[in-house]
Residue frames as qw, qx, qy, qz and C-alpha x, y, z in Angstrom:
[[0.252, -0.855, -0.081, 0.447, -64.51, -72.97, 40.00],
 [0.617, 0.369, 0.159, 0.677, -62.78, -70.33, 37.68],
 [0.395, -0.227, -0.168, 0.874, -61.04, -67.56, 38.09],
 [0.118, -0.310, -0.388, -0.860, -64.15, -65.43, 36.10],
 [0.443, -0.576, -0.685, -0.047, -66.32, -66.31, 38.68],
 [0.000, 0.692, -0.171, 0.702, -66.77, -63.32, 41.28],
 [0.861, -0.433, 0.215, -0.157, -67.29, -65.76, 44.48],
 [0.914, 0.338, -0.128, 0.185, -64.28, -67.50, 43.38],
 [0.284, -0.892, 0.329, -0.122, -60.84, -67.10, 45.50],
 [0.586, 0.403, -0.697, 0.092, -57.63, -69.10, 45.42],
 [0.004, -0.363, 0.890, -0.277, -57.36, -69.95, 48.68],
 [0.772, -0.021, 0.391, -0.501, -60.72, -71.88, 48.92],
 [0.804, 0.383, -0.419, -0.178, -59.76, -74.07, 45.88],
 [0.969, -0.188, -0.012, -0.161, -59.42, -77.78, 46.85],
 [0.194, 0.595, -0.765, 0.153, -55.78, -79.50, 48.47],
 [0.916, -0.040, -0.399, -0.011, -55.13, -83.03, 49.14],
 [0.410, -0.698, 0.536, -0.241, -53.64, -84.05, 52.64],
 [0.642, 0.337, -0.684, -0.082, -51.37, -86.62, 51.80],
 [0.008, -0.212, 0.821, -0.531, -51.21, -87.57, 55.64],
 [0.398, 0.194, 0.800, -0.406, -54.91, -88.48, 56.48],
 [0.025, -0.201, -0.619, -0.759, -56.26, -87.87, 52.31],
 [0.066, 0.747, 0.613, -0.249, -58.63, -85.58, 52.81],
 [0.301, 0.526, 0.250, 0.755, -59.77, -82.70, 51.09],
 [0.200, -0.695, -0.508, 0.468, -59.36, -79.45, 52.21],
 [0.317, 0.943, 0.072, -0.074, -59.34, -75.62, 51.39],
 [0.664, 0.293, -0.280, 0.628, -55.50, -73.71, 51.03],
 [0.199, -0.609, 0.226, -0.734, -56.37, -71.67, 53.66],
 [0.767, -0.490, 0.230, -0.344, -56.75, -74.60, 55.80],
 [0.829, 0.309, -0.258, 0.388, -53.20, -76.39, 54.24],
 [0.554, -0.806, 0.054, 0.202, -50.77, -75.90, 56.63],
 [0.235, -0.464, 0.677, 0.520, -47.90, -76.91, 54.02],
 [0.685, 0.681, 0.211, -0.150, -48.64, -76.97, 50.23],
 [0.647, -0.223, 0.479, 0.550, -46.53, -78.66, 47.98],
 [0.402, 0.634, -0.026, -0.660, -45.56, -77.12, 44.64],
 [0.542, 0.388, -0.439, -0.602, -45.41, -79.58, 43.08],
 [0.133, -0.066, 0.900, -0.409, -46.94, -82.96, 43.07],
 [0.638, 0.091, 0.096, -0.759, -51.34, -83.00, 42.41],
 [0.296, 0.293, 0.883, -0.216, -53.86, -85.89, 42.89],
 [0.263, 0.658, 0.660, -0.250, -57.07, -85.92, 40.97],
 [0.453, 0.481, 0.373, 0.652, -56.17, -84.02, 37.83],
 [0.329, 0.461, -0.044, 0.823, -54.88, -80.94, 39.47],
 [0.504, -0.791, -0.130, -0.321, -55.68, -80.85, 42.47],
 [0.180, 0.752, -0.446, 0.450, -52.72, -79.80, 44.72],
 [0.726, -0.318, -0.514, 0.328, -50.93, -82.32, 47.54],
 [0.021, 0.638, -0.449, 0.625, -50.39, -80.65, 50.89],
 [0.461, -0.184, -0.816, 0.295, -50.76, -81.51, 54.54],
 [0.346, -0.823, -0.140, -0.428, -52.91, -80.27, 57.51],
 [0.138, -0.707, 0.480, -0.501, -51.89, -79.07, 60.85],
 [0.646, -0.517, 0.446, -0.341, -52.55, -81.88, 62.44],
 [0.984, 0.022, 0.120, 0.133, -51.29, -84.58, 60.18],
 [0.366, 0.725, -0.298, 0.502, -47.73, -82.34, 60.45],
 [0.374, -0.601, 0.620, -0.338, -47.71, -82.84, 64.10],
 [0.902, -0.095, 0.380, -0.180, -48.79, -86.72, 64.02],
 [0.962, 0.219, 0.087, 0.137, -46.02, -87.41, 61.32],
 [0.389, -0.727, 0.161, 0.543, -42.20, -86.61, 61.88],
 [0.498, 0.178, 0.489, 0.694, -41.59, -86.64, 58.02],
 [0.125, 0.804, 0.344, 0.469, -44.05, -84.06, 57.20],
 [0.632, -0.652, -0.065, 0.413, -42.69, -82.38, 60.74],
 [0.630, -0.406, 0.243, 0.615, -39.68, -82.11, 59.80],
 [0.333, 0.295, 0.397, 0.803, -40.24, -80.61, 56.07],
 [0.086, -0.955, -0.092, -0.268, -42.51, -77.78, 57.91],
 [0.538, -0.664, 0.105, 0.508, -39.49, -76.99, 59.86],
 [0.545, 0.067, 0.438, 0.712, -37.34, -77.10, 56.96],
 [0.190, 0.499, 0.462, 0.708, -39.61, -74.86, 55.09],
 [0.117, -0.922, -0.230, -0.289, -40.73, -72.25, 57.80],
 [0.446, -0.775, 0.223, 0.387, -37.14, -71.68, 59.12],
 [0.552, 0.796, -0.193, -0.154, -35.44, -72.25, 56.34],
 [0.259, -0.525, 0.808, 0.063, -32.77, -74.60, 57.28],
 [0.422, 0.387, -0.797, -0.192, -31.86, -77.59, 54.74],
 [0.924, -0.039, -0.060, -0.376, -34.58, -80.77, 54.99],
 [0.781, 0.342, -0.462, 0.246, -31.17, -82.77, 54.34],
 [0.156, 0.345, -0.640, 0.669, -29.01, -81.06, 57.79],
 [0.691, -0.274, 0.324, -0.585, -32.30, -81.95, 59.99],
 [0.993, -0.028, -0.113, -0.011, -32.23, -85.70, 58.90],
 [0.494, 0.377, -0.514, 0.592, -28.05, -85.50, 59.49],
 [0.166, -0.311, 0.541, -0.764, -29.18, -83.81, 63.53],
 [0.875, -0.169, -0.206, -0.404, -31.77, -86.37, 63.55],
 [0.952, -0.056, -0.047, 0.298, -29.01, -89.26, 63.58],
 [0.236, 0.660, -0.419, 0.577, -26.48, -87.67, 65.14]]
């Protein structure tokens, strides 16, 4: 795929779920890392369901769709 192509679209281009490694689109990443890539540039993220089935990846969508500090959730974790 390239960006000269006219069928071509970012979010279809290819992401790695680091929770069950599977490819998928970015429109079907639930959390896309920026940085990080598998397979000579192909982008790590995670799907929806391996975000509920692991509390690490959990917890960094929390972190990153409320915006509260990855670091103060592991501190209210063990608390």
């Amino acid at each position: 795929m390239n960006a000269c192509n006219p069928i071509y679209h970012p979010s279809l281009s290819p992401v790695y779920c680091i929770g069950c490694s599977t490819q998928m689109t970015r429109e079907q990443s639930k959390l896309l890392f920026r940085t990080g890539y598998v397979r000579v540039g192909m982008p790590l993220g995670a799907c929806e369901s391996c975000i509920e089935k692991y509390e690490k990846l959990s917890m960094l969508w929390t972190s990153v769709s409320t915006g509260t500090s990855y670091d103060l959730l592991l501190i209210e974790k063990h608390a």
